[in-house]
C-alpha positions in Angstrom: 148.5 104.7 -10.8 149.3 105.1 -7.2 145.9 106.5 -5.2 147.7 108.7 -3.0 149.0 110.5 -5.6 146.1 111.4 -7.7 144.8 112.6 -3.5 147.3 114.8 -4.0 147.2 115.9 -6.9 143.7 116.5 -6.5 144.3 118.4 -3.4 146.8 120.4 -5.3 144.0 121.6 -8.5 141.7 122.6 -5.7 144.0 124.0 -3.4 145.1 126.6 -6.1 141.8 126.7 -7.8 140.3 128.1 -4.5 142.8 129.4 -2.7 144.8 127.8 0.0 143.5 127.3 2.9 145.8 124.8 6.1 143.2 122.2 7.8 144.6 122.7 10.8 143.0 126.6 10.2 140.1 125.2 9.1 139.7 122.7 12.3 140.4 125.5 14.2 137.8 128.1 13.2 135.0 125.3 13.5 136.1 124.3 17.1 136.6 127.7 17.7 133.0 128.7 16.5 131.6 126.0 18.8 133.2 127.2 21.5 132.1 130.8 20.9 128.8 129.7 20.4 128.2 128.0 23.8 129.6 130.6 25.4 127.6 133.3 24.1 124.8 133.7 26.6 127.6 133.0 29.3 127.7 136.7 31.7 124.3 138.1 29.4 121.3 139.1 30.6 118.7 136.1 29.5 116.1 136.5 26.8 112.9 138.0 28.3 110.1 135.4 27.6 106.3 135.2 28.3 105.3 131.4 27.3 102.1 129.3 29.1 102.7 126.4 31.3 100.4 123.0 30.8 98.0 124.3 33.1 98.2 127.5 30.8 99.3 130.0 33.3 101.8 132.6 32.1 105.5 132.6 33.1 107.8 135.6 32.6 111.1 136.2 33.1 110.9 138.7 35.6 108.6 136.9 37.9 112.0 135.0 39.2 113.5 137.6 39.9 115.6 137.1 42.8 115.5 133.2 42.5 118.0 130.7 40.7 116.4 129.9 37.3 117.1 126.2 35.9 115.8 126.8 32.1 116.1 123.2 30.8 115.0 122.9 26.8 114.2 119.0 25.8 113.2 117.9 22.3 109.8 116.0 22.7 107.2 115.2 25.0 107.0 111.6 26.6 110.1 110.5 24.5 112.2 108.3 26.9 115.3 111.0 27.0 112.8 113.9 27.7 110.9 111.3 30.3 113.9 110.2 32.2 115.5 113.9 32.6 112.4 115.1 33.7 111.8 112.0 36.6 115.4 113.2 37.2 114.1 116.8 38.0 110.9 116.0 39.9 112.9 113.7 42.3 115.2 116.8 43.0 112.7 119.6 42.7 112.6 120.2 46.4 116.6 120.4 47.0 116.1 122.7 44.2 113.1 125.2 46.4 115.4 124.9 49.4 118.5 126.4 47.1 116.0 128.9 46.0 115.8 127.9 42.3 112.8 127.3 40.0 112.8 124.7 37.3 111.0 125.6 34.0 111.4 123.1 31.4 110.5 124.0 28.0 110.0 122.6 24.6 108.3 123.3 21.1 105.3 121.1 22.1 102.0 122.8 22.9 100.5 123.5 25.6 98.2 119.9 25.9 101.0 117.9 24.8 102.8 119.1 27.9 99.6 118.9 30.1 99.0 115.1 29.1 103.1 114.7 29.6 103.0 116.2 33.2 100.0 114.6 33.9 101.1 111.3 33.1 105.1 112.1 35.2 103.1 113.7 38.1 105.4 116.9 37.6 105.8 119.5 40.2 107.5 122.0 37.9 106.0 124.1 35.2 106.6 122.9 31.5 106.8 126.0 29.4 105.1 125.6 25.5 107.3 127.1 22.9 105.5 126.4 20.4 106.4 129.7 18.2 109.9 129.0 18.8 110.2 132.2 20.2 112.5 131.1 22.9 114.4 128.7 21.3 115.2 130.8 18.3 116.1 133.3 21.0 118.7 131.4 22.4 119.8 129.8 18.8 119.0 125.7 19.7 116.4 124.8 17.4 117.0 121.4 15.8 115.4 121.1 12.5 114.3 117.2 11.9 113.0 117.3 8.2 109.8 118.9 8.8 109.2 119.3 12.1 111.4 121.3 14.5 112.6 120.3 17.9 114.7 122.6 20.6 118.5 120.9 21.2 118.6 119.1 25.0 120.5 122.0 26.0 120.0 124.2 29.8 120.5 127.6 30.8 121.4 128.3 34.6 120.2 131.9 35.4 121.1 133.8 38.6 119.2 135.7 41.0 119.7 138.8 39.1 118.3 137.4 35.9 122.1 136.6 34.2 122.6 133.7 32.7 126.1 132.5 34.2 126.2 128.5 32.5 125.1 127.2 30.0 125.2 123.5 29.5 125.1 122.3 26.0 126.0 118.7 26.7 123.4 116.8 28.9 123.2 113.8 30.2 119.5 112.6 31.3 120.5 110.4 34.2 122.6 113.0 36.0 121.9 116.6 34.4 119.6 117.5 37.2 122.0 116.4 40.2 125.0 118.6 38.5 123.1 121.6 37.9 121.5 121.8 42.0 125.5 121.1 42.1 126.1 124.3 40.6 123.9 126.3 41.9 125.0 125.4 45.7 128.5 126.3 44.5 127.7 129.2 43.1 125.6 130.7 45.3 128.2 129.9 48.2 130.2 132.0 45.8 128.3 134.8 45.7 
């Protein structure tokens, strides 16, 4: 018996078994909710937040006010990805003082984790400790990884007046940082 036509067949007993429903509907809805998804903090007000840094000073939303805000969320500690975006912010981080913008980066690792991690990188910025994944959960980009959770390498660019106006859901480590100072000298020129 020809393959293709038991597929079909098949297709047909489950088509009208559930109820039909077109891929191309199907495809769409799923792209659709993606896209809705990433967008979703785009022209909000961000999360308000009160996490420690790896010195374990507290950082709050509202402290930046008036300042660009460069929330960048990384999976792990010393892993090579998480190293080389943050060597990527550190050699940037005072284009991003003279564009008035802070960098927080922030993961779900604790507050020594980050202090050995900074430590060892020489960091400038403060490296916020999620480690409730109250943040993350906030902003819907925890990762679970069997039985440990990470946050999704994901960044959320936050204007002056505390609204989150990008949100970057694709990163690449090597050039992340040098696209969002970018962004923020084209859209504060736009302002």
């Amino acid at each position: 018996m020809n393959y293709t036509r038991i597929f079909n067949i098949s297709l047909l007993c489950i088509s009208t078994t559930l109820g039909f429903i077109p891929l191309s509907h199907a495809e769409n809805s799923i792209f659709s909710q993606v896209q809705s998804d990433q967008k979703q903090w785009v022209g909000q007000p961000a999360p308000a937040f009160k996490l420690q840094d790896q010195n374990g000073k507290w950082h709050e939303l509202n402290q930046y006010k008036g300042k660009w805000i460069v929330l960048y969320f990384y999976p792990k500690d010393n892993s090579p990805g998480c190293t080389q975006e943050a060597n990527q912010f550190k050699a940037l981080y005072p284009q991003f003082l003279k564009n008035n913008a802070v960098v927080l980066g922030v993961s779900l690792d604790d507050v020594k984790s980050h202090q050995n991690f900074s430590n060892k990188l020489g960091l400038p910025f403060p490296i916020l400790a999620d480690n409730n994944h109250q943040l993350a959960n906030q902003l819907g980009i925890v990762r679970n990884l069997g039985i440990t959770k990470i946050a999704k390498r994901e960044t959320f660019l936050i204007d002056p007046q505390g609204i989150v106006i990008y949100h970057y859901s694709s990163v690449n480590t090597q050039t992340h940082a040098g696209q969002v100072l970018a962004d923020i000298q084209k859209f504060a020129k736009g302002k």
